[in-house]
Every structure is written in C-alpha cells, then in structure tokens.
FINUTOR-964929 format. One line per field, with one value per residue: residue in three letters; x, y, z of N, C-alpha, C in turn. Coordinates in steps of 0.1 Angstrom, whole numbers, padded with zeros to 4 digits. Example, Ala and Ser with C-alpha at 12.3 -4.5 7.8 and 13.67 -1.06 7.14 Angstrom:
residues 2
res	c(ala, ser);
n_xx	c(0132, 0128);
n_yy	c(-0057, -0022);
n_zz	c(0078, 0071);
ca_xx	c(0123, 0137);
ca_yy	c(-0045, -0011);
ca_zz	c(0078, 0071);
c_xx	c(0132, 0129);
c_yy	c(-0033, 0000);
c_zz	c(0078, 0079);
END
This chain:
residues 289
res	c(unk, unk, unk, unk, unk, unk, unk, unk, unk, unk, unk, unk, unk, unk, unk, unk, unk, unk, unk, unk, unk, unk, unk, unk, unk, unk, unk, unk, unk, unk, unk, unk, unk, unk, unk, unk, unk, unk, unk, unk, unk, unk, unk, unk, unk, unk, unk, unk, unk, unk, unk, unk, unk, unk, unk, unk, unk, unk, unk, unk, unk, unk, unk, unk, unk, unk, unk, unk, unk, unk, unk, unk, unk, unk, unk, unk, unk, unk, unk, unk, unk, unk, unk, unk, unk, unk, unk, unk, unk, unk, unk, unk, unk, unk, unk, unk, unk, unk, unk, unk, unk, unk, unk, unk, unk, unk, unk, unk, unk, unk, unk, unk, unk, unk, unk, unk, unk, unk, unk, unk, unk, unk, unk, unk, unk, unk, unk, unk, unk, unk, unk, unk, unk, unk, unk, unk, unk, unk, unk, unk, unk, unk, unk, unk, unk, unk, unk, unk, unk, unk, unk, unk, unk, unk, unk, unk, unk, unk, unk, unk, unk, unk, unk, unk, unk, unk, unk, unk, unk, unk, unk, unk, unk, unk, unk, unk, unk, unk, unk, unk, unk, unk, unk, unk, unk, unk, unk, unk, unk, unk, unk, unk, unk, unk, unk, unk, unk, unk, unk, unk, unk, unk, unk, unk, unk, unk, unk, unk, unk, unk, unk, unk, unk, unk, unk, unk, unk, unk, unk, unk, unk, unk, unk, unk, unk, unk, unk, unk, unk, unk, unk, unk, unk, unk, unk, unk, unk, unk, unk, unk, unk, unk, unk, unk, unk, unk, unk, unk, unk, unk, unk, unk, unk, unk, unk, unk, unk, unk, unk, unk, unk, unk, unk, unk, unk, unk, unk, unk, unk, unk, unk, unk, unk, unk, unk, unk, unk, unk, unk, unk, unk, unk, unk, unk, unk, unk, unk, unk, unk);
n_xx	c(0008, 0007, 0022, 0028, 0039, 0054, 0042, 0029, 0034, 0013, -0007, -0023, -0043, -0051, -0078, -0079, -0047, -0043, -0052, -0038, -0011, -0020, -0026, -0011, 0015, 0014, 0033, 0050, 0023, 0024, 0019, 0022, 0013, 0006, -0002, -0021, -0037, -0044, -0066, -0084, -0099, -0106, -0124, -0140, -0154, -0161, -0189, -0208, -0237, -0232, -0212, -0221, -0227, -0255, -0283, -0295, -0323, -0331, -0337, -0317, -0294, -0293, -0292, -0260, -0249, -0250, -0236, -0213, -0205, -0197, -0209, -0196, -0182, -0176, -0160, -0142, -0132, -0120, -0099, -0085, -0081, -0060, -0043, -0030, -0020, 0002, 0013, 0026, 0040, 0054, 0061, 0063, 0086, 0107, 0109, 0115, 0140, 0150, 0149, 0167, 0190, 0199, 0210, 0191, 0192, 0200, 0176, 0161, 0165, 0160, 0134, 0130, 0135, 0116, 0094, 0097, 0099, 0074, 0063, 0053, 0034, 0016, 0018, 0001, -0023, -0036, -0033, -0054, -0075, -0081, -0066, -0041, -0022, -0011, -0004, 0016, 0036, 0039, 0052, 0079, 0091, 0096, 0113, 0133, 0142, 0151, 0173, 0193, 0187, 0198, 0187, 0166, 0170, 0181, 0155, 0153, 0141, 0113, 0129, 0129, 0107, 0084, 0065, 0060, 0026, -0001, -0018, -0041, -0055, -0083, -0086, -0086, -0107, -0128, -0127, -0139, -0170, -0171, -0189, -0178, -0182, -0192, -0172, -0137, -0115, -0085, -0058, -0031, -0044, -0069, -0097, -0116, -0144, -0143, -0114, -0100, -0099, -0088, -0065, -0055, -0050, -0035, -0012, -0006, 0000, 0022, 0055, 0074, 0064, 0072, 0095, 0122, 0138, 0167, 0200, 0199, 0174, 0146, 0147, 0155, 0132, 0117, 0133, 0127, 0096, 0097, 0111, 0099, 0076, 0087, 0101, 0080, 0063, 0081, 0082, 0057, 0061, 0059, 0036, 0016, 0015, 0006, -0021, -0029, -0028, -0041, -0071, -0107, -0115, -0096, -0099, -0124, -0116, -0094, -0111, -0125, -0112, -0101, -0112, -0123, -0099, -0101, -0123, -0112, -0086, -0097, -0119, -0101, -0081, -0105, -0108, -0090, -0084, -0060, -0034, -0030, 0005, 0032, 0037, 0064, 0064, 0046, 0056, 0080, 0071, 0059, 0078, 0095, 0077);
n_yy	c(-0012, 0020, 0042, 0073, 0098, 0120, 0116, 0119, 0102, 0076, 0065, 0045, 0062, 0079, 0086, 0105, 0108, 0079, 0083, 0098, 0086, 0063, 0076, 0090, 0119, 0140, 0134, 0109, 0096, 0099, 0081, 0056, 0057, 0029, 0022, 0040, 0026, 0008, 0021, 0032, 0004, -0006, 0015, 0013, -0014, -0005, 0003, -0017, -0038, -0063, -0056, -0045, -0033, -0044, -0023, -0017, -0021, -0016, 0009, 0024, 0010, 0018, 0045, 0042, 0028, 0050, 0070, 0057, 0059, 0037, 0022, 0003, -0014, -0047, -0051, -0030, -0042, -0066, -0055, -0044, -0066, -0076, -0059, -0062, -0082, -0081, -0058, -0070, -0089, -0082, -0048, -0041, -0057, -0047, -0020, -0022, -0029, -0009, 0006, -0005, -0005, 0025, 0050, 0074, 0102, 0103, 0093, 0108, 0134, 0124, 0121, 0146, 0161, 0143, 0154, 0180, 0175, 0177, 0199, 0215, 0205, 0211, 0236, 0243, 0230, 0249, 0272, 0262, 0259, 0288, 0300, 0322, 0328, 0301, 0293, 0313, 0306, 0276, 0278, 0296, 0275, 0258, 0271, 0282, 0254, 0240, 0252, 0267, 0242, 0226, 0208, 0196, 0182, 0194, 0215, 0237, 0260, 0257, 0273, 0293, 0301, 0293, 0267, 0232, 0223, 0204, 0197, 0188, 0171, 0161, 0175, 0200, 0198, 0195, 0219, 0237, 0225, 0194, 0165, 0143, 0114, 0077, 0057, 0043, 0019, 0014, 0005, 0014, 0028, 0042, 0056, 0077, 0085, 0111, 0115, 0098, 0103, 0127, 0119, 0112, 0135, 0149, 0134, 0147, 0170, 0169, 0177, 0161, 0135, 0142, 0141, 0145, 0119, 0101, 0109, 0094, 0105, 0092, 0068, 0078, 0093, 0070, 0060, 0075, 0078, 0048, 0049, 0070, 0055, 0036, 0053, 0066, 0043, 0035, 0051, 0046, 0021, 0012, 0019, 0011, -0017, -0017, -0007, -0023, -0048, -0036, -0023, -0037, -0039, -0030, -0020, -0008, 0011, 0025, 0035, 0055, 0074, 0076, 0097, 0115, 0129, 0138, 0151, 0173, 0184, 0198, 0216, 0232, 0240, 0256, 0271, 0293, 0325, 0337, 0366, 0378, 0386, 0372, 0366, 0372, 0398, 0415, 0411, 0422, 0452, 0461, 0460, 0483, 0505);
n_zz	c(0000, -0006, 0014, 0031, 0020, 0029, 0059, 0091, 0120, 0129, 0159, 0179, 0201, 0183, 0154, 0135, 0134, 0123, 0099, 0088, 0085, 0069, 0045, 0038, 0030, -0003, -0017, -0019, -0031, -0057, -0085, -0110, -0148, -0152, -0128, -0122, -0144, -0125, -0112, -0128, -0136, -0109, -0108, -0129, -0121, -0101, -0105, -0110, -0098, -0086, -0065, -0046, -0015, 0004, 0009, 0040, 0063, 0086, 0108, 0127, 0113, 0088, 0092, 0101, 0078, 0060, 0072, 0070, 0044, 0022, 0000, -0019, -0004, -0002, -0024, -0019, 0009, -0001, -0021, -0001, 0016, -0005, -0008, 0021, 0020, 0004, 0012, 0035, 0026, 0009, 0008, 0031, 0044, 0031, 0036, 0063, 0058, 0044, 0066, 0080, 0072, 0059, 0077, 0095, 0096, 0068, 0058, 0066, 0052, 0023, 0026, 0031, 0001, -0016, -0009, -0016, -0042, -0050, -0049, -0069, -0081, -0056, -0058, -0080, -0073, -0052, -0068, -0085, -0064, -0056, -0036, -0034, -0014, -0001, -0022, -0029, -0009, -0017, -0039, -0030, -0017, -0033, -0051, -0034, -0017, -0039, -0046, -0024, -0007, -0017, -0043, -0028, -0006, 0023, 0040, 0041, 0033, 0055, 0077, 0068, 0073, 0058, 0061, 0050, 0030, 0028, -0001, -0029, -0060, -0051, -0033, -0040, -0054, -0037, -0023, -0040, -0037, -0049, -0044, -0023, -0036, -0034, -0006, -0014, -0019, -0030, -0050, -0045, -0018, 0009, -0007, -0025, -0049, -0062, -0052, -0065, -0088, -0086, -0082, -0107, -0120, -0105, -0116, -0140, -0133, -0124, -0129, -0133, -0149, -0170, -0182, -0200, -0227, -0224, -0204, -0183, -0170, -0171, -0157, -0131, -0127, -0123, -0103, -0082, -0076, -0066, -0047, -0031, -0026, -0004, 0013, 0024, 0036, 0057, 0076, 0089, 0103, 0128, 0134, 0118, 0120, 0148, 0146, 0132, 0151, 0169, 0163, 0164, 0139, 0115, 0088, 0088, 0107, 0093, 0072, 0083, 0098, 0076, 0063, 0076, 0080, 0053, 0054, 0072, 0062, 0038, 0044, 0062, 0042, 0031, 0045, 0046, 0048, 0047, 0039, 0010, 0004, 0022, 0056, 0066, 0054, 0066, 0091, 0090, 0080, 0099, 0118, 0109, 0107);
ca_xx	c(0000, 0011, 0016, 0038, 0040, 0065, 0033, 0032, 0034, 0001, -0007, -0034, -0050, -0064, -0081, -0073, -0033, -0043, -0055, -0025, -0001, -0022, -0027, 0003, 0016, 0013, 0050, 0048, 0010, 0022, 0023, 0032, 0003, 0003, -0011, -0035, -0050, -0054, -0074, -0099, -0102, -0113, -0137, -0153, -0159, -0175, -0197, -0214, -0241, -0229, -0203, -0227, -0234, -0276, -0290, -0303, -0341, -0330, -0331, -0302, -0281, -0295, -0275, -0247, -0243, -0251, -0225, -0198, -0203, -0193, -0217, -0187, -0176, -0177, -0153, -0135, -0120, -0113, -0090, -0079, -0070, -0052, -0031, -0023, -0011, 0017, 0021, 0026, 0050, 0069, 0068, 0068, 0099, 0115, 0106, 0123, 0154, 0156, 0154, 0180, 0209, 0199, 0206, 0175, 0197, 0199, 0165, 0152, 0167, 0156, 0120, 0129, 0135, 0105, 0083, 0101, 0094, 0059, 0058, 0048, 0021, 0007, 0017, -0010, -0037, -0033, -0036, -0070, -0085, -0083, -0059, -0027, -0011, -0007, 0003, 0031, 0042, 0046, 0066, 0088, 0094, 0102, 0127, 0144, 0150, 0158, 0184, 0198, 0189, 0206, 0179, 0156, 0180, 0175, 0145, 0158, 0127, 0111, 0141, 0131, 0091, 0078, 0064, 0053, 0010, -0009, -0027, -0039, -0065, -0089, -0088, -0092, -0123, -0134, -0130, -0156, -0179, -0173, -0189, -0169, -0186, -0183, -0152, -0134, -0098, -0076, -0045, -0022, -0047, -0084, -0100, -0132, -0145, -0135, -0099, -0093, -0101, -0082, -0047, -0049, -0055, -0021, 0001, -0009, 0006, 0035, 0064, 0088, 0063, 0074, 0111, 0127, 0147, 0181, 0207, 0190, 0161, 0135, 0156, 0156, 0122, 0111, 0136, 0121, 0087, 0103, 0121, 0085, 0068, 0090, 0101, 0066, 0060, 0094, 0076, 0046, 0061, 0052, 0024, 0005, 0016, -0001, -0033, -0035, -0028, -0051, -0080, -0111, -0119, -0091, -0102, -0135, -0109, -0091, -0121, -0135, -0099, -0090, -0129, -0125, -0089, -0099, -0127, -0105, -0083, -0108, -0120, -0087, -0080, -0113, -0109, -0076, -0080, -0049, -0034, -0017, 0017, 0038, 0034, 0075, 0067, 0037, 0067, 0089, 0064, 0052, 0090, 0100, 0070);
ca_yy	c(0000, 0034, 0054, 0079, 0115, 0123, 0117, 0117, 0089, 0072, 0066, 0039, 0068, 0092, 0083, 0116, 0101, 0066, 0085, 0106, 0074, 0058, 0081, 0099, 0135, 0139, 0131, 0095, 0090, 0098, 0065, 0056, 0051, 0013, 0022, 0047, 0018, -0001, 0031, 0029, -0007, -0007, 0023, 0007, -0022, -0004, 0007, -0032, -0040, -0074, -0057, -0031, -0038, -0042, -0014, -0019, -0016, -0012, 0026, 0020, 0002, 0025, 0055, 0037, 0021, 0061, 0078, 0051, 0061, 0029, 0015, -0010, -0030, -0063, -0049, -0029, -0051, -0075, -0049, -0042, -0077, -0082, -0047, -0060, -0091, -0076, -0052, -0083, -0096, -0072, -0040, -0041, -0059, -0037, -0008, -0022, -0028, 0005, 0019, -0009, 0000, 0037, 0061, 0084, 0119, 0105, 0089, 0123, 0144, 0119, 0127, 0164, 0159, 0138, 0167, 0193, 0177, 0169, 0212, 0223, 0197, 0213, 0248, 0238, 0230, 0254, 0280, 0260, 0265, 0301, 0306, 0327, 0330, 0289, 0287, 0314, 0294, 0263, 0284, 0296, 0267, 0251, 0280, 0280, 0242, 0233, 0262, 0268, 0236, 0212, 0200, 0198, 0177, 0204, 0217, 0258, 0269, 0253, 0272, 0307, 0302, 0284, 0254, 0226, 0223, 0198, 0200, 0180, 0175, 0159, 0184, 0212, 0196, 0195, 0231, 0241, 0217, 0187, 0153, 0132, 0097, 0065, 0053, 0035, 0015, 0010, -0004, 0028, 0028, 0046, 0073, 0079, 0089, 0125, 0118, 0090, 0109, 0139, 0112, 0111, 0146, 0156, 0131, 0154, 0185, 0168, 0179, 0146, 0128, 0143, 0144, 0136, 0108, 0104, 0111, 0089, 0110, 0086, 0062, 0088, 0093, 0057, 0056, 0083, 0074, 0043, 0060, 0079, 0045, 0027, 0060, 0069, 0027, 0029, 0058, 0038, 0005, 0003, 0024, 0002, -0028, -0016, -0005, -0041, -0057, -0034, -0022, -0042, -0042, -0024, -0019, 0002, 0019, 0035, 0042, 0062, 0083, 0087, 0101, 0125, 0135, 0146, 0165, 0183, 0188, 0203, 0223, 0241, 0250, 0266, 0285, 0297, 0337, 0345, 0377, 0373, 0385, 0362, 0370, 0379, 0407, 0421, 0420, 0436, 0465, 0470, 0470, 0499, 0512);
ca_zz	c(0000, -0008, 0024, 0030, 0016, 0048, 0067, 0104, 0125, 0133, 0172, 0181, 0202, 0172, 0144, 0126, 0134, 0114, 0084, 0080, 0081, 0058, 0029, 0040, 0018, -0013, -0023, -0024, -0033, -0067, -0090, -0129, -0154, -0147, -0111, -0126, -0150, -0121, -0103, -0135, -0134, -0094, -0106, -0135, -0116, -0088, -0111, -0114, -0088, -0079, -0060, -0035, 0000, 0007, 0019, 0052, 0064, 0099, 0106, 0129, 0102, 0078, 0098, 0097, 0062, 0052, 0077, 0059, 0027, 0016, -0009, -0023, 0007, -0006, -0028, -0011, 0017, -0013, -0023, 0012, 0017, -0013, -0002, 0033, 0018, -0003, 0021, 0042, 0020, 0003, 0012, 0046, 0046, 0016, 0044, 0073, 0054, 0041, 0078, 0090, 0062, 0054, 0084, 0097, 0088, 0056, 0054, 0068, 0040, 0016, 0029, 0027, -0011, -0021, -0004, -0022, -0057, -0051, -0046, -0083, -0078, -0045, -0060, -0090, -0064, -0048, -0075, -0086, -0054, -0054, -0027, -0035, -0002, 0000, -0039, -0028, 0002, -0022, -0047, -0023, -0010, -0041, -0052, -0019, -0015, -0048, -0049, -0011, -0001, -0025, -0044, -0014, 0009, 0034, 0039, 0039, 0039, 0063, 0084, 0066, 0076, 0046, 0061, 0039, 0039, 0023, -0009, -0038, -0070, -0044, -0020, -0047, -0056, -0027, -0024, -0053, -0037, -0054, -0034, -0026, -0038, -0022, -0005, -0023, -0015, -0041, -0047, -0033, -0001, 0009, -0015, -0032, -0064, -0062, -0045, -0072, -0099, -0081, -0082, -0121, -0126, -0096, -0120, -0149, -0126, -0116, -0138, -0133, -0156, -0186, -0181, -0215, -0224, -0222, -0192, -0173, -0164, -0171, -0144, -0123, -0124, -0115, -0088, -0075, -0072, -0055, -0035, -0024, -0018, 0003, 0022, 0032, 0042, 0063, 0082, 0097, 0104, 0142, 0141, 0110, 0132, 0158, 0144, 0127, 0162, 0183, 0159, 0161, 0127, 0108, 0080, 0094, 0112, 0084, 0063, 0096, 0100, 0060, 0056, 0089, 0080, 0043, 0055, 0083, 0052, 0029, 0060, 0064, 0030, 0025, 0056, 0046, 0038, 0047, 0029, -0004, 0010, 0033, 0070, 0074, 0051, 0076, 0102, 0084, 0076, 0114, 0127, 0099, 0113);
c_xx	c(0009, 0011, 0029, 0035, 0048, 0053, 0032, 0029, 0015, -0001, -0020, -0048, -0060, -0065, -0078, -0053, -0034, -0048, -0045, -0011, -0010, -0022, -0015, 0007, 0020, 0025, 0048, 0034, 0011, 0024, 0022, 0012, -0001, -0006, -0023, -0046, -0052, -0068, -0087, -0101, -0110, -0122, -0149, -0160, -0171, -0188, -0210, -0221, -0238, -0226, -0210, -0227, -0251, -0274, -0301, -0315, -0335, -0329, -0318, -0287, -0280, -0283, -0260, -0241, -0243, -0237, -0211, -0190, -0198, -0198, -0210, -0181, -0175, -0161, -0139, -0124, -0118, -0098, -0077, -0071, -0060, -0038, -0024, -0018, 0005, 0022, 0028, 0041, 0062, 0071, 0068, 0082, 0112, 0117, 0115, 0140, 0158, 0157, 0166, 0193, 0204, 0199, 0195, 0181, 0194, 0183, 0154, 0155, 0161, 0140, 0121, 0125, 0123, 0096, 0086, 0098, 0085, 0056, 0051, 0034, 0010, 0008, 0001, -0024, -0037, -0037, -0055, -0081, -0083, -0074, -0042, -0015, -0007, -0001, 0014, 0040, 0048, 0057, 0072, 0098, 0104, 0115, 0142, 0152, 0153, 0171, 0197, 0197, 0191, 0194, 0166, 0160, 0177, 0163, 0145, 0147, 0116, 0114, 0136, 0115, 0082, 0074, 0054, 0035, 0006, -0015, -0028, -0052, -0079, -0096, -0096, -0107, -0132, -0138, -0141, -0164, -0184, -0175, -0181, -0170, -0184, -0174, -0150, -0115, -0091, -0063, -0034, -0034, -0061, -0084, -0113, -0128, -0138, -0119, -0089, -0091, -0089, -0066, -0044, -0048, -0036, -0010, -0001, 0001, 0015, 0045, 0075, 0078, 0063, 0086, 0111, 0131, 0157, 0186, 0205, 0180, 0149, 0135, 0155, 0142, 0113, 0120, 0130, 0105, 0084, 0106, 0104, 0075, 0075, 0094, 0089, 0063, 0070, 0090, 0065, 0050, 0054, 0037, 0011, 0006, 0007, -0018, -0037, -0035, -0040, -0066, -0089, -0115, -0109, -0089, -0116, -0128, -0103, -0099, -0127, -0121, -0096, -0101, -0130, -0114, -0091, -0109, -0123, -0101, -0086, -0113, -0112, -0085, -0094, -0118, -0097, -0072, -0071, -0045, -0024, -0001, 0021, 0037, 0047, 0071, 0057, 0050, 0077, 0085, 0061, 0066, 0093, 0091, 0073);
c_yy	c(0012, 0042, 0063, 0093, 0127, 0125, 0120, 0105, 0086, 0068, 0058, 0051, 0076, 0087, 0091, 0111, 0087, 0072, 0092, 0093, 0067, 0064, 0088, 0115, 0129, 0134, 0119, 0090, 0091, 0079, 0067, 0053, 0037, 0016, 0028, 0041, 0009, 0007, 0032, 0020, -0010, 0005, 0021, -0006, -0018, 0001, -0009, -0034, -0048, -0070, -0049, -0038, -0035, -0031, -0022, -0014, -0010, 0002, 0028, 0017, 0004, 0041, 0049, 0034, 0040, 0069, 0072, 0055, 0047, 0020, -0001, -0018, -0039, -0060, -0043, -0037, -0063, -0068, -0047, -0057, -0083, -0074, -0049, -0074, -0088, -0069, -0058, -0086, -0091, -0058, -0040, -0047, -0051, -0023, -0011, -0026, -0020, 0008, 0011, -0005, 0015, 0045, 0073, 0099, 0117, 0103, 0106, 0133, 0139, 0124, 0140, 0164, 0155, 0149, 0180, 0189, 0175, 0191, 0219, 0215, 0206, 0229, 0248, 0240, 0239, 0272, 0277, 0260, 0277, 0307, 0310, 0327, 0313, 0287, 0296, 0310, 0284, 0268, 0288, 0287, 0256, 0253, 0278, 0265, 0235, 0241, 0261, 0253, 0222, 0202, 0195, 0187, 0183, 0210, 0232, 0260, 0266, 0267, 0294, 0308, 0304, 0270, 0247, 0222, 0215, 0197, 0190, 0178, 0173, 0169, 0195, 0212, 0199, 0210, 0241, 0234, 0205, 0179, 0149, 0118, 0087, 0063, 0043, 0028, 0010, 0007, 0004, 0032, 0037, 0059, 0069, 0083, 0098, 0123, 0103, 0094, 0124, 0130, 0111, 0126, 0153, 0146, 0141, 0173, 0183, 0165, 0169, 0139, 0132, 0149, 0133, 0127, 0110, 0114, 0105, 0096, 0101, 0071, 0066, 0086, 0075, 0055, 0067, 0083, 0060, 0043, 0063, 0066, 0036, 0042, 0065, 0053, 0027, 0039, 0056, 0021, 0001, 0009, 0017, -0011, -0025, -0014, -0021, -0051, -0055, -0031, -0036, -0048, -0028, -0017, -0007, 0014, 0033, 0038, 0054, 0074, 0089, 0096, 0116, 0132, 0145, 0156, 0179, 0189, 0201, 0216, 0239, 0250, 0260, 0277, 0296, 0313, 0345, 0362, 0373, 0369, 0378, 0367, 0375, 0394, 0416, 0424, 0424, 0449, 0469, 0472, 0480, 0509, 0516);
c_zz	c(0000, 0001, 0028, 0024, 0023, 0053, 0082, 0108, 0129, 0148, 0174, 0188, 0197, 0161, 0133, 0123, 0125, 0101, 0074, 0075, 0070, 0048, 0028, 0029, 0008, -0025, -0033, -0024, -0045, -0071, -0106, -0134, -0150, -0136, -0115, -0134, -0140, -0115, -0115, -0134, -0124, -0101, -0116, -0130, -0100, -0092, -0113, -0098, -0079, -0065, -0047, -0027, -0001, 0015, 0030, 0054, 0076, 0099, 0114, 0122, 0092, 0078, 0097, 0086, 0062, 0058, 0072, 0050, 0018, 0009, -0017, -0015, 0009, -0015, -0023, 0001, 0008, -0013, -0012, 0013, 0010, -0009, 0005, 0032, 0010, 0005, 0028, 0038, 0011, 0009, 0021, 0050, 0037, 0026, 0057, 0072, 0047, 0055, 0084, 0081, 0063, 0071, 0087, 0095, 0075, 0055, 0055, 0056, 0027, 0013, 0025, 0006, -0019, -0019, -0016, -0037, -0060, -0050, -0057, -0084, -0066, -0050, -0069, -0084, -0059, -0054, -0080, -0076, -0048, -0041, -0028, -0025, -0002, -0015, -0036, -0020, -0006, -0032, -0041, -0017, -0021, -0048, -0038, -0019, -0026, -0054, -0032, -0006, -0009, -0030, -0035, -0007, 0019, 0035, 0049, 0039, 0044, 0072, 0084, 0068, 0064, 0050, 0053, 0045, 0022, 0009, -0023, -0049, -0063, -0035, -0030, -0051, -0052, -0025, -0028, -0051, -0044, -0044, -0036, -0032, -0027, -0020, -0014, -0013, -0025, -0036, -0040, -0021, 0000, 0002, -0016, -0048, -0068, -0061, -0059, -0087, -0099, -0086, -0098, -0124, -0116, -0105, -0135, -0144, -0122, -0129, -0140, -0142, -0167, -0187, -0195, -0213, -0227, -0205, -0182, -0163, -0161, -0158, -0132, -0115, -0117, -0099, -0077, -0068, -0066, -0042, -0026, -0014, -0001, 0012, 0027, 0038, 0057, 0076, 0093, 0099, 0120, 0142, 0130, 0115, 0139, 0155, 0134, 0138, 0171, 0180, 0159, 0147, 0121, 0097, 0083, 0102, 0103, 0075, 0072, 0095, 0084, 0061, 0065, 0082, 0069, 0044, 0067, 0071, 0042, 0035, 0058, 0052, 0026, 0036, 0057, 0038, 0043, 0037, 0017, 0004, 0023, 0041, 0073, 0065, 0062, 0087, 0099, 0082, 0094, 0120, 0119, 0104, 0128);
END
C-alpha cells in the first residue's frame, strides 16, 4: 500500500493520526500510469451491482451504512485484503530494510527531497483553489529548496518560515464543492471517487512525468517514485503494526480516519484567507513602522 508522503506517525489513540499514516503527503502517493490503470479498473468495476453492500431496512443500520459512505464493501475489503497481503510480503519488509541499512539523517533528508518535488504539484492545487497565499508558500518553498537547499535535501525553507502544507486534485475539488462519492480502496490505499479521480489529474501537474529521455532522467524518475513509496512505508512500520494488532476491525478503522482527515483537510483550505503577501513581510512593515 502506498503510504507515505513524509506523513506523520500514526498513534493507536487518534483516528485523525491513522489517516494521515495511511494516505500519507502527497509526495509519495504519486504513482506511474500502470497504477492509474489499475485506479480505473477498481472504478469501472464499482460501477457493477454485484459488488454493492444491501441497503439496510433497519433505521439504525441505515444510519450507519449512510455515515460510511461505503456502498462498495464487498469490494473494497477485497482490495484491502489483497493490499495487506503484499504489504505483508513485500513491502513491509522492503521498508524495514531501508530503515535498517539507510541512516534516519539520511532517510530524513531523503524525505525532505520527495516533499520538495511533489511542490509544483501542491503549487498547481493550490492555484485552482483560489488561494494565492498557500500557492506562494509552495513556490517559495520550491525556489528555496531546490536552490539553497541542494535540491531539497534540506529543507531551507522550512528554516526561513515556509512550512510545507498539504494540498492536492482531491482536495481542490473538494474546495468548489465537489462530493466526494463512495469510498473506495484501491490499490495505493483509501480514497473515493473525487480523490481517485483527483490522483490522475495531480500526475498530470507533476512535472517529473514528462522528463525527457536520455541522461537517465527517465531512471531517475522511477527511482524516485520508488524511492516515495518505500520511504513513506518505512515511516509507519510500528504504528500500521499496531493498528493491525489493536484495531477491532481495521479496515473500518481506516475508512473512519481517512474520511474524517480529508474532510479536516478540505476544511482548512477553504478556511484559509490569509493575505496574499507572506506573513514575514507584515513583520517587516510594522517593525520599519
């Protein structure tokens, strides 16, 4: 499963904490066309009744199936179980033997990097949901650390009060009032209609997928979206252990936290009327004052 994006750690106690390790930032949620035809494949299929859950008579179990959103559940944890078998079997161990050889300086700057090239992506969104002050944040950020901070190894502007925030085709959607649809779980980890449709539309705005060929760019670029998966995985090793040891039903778990987190998310950004100009220039103008 795809998780990672230098996410935060997950913590059995909050459910908003298990949604961020699983879908993790936007870094490493990118993925190659291959992955994108499987994301139509899981969406034309949810499209076929076989696959629905019954609506419930119970009014009780009526509230619930509705507060879900999960009309595909049959399907769904299909998917899920197939995920948490590979996870199982490959990457999870591909994850713990990058953190046992690769030192956490490096691994940490590694992370810095992935974040920093996922920034013309979040700049993008950013711009389509009408908010300038976070689209100059991400261009700043992306000037700064691909200049000063060696490619975004360091994470300089961080340092100069540019910190990195969130954003993605999903979210923007969301912004202009798009529903979200049913959940959904695919093969890179819980979404919906909106947010699955939002992942083909963020590899369209992410400028590494149309690096020419020759020099080994095209190399580059796979190892890099690599690179994104297994460092976002290497990020939640105890804390997806744990919520697979301690959750009752794990799977209900992370559909309850991704579903909460994306509408905190969504939330945020459309509460966010900052002022165009960055906040050091405000204090730069009241001390001259």
């Amino acid at each position: 499963m795809n998780s990672g994006r230098n996410g935060k750690r997950i913590r059995p106690r909050g459910q908003a904490q298990n949604a961020q390790a699983i879908q993790g930032t936007s870094a490493s949620r990118r993925f190659s066309p291959r992955r994108a035809g499987l994301v139509l494949s899981v969406l034309a299929l949810a499209g076929c009744s076989s696959i629905e859950a019954p609506v419930p008579k119970d009014p009780d179990a009526l509230e619930d199936y509705k507060q879900a959103n999960d009309r595909y559940e049959p399907l769904n944890r299909k998917v899920y179980n197939l995920t948490m078998k590979f996870d199982k079997w490959a990457l999870r161990p591909v994850a713990k033997a990058y953190v046992w050889a690769v030192p956490h300086p490096v691994r940490n700057s590694l992370g810095n990097m992935i974040t920093t090239m996922n920034e013309p992506s979040v700049f993008f969104n950013d711009v389509g949901a009408g908010r300038p002050r976070r689209a100059g944040d991400a261009f700043a950020r992306w000037c700064i650390n691909m200049s000063v901070g060696i490619g975004g190894l360091i994470d300089v502007a961080k340092m100069a009060g540019f910190p990195h925030h969130d954003n993605d085709a999903g979210l923007t959607m969301a912004n202009w009032g798009v529903p979200s649809g049913p959940y959904l779980f695919l093969p890179m980890g819980p979404s919906s209609f909106r947010d699955g449709i939002g992942y083909g539309i963020d590899q369209g705005l992410s400028p590494w997928n149309y690096v020419p060929r020759g020099y080994g760019l095209i190399s580059f670029n796979w190892a890099y979206n690599m690179m994104g998966v297994v460092h976002g995985r290497s990020e939640h090793l105890d804390d997806l252990d744990a919520l697979q040891r301690d959750a009752l039903d794990p799977y209900a778990t992370i559909r309850s936290a991704y579903q909460q987190q994306r509408k905190a998310q969504a939330e945020a950004i459309k509460n966010d009327h900052r002022a165009t100009v960055p906040l050091w220039y405000h204090v730069k103008n009241r001390q001259q004052g």
